[in-house]
N, C-alpha and C positions, 0 to 999 in steps of 0.2 A: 504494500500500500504506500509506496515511497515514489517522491515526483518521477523518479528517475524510471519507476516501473510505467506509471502511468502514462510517461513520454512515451519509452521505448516499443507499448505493447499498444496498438491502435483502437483494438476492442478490449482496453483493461478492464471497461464497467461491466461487460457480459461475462469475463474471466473470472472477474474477483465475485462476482454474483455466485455465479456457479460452483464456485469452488466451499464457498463460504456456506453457499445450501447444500451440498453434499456432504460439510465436515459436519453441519448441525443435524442431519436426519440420518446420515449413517452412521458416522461418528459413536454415537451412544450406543451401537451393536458391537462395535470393533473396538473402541477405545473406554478404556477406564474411566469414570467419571470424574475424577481427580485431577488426571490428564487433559481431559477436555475443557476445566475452568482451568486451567495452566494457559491453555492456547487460547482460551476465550480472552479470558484478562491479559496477555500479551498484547493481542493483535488492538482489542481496545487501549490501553496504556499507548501503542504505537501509534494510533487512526483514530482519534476519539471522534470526529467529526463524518467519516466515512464506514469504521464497522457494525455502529449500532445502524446504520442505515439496512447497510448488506446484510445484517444478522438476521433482521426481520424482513426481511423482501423476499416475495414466492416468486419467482422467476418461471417464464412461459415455459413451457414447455420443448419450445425449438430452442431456447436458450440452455436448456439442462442438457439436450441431446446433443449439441454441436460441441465438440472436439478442437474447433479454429482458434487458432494463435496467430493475431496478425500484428506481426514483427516489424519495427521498423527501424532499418539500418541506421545507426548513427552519424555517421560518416554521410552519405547518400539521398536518405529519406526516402528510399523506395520501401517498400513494405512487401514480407515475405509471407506466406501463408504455409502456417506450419502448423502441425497435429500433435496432440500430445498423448502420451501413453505411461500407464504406468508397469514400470519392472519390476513387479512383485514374484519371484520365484515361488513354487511350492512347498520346496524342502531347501536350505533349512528355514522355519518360519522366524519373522523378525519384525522386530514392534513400529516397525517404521515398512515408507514405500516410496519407492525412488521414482520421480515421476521425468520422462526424457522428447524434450524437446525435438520432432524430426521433420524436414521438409514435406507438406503436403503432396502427395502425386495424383493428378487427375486420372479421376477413372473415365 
């Protein structure tokens, strides 16, 4: 939630939506209650002005489904359209998940 995100990423408001409505409605299956007002009270202490927004906002439904990261070069200002996925392996299980930035390819 830092200007520097907000420049760099062209749809940061549909990102940070999405991302923010997934850690609150799944979140509470996956992660420890404890943990989850850890990341709650961070992100506000960080964003006072923008996570109580995000926190409470239901987001459309194309907005939870779309995957789009649209990146914009610093140097250039052209803007990349990149997908994100998360690396969660199987075995071994670990309390975290690595989430990795890849160039979009048209289907």
């Amino acid at each position: 939630m830092t200007p520097t995100a907000k420049n760099m990423i062209a749809n940061w408001e549909d990102c940070a939506t999405r991302l923010v409505y997934m850690l609150r409605i799944v979140g509470p299956g996956i992660v420890p209650r404890q943990r989850l007002d850890e990341i709650f009270n961070t992100c506000y202490a960080r964003a006072p002005k923008d996570f109580p927004r995000l926190f409470t906002k239901n987001p459309s439904r194309q907005t939870i489904a779309s995957d789009i990261v649209l990146l914009r070069n610093p140097k250039t200002g052209t803007i990349e359209e990149l997908t994100y996925r998360s690396l969660r392996p199987r075995e071994p299980i670990h309390p975290y998940a690595l989430i990795q930035l890849a160039k979009r390819t048209k289907v």
